[in-house]
N, C-alpha and C positions, 0 to 999 in steps of 0.2 A: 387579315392581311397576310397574305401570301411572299412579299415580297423579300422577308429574309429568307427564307429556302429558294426565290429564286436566286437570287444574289451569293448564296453560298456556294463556295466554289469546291467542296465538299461531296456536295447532290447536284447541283444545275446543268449537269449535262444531259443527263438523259429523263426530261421527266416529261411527263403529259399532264394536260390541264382539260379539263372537257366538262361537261354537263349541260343543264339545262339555266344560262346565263338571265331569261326575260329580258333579250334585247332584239326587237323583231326587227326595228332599223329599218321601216313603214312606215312611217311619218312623215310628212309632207317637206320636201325638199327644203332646207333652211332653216328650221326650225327647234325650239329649244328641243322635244322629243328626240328630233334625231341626231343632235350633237351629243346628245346624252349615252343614247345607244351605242353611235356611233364609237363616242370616247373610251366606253368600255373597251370594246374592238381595238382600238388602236393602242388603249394602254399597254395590252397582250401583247399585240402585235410589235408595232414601234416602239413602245415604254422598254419593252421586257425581249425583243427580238425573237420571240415564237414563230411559227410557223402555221396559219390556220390550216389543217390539215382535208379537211373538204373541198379546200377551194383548191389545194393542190393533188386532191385525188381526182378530182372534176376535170382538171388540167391534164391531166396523164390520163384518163380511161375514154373523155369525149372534150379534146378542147376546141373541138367546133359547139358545142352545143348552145353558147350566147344565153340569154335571158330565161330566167326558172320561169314557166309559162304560169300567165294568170298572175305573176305575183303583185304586189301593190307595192313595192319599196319604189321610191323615185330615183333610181340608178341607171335608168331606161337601159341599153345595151351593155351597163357596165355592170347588169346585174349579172351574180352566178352563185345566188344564194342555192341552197339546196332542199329539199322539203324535210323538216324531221319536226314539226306540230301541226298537229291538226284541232282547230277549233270548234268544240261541238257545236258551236251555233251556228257556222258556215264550213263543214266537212273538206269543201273542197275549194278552198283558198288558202295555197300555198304558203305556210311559212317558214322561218327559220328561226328558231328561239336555241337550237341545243349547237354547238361546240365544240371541236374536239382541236388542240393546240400542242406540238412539239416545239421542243430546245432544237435547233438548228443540228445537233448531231446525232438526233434522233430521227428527222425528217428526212436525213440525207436517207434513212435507211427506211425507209415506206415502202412501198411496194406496190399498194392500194389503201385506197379510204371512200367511205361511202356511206348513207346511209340506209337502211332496210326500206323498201317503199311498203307503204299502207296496204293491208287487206280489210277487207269490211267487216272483219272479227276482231281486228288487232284490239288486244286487250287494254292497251294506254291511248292517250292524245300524243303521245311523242315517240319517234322514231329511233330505233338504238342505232347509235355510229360504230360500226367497226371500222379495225383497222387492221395492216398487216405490215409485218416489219421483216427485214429479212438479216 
């Protein structure tokens, strides 16, 4: 449990929370699956006032681009997951299981965020997120 370092007003200003969560948030619209996933997300999010920081580098580099194509979450047009796992048994169905999250006075200072896209050598099933701060 993470949440006395975030709650310490010591450290909580400037930290980043990222990695590989297992919440693909593709689960049929209403369902215990996706409040599950979902609730993850939002503890960060709304529990803890993070910043998911893909969705706001998505926002700044192409915010016309609408729905991650091909993907299967039921968000229809409010998706804007971004691809960073790839499943070996279906290579090319987009998901989102990894993460990358700023303290609000972290985020104010981005610059870009994004993640690597897939080559057909890449040596993992997941995509590294960078980030850039200024």
């Amino acid at each position: 449990d993470l949440t006395p370092l975030f709650e310490d007003k010591r450290y909580n200003e400037l930290l980043l929370l990222g990695g590989d969560l297992n919440t693909l948030c593709t689960a049929e619209a209403d369902s215990r699956p996706l409040f599950r996933d979902q609730g993850v997300l939002d503890r960060i999010t709304n529990g803890f006032g993070f910043v998911d920081l893909l969705n706001e580098g998505l926002k700044r580099s192409d915010p016309q681009r609408g729905r991650l194509a091909d993907c299967l979450c039921s968000f229809g047009d409010d998706c804007r997951h971004v691809w960073t796992y790839r499943d070996v048994r279906n290579p090319t169905i987009p998901y989102q299981d990894d993460y990358l999250f700023a303290t609000p006075a972290l985020a104010d200072r981005l610059l870009e965020c994004g993640a690597l896209e897939f080559r057909p050598d890449w040596p993992s099933d997941h995509a590294p997120i960078t980030a850039t701060f200024e």
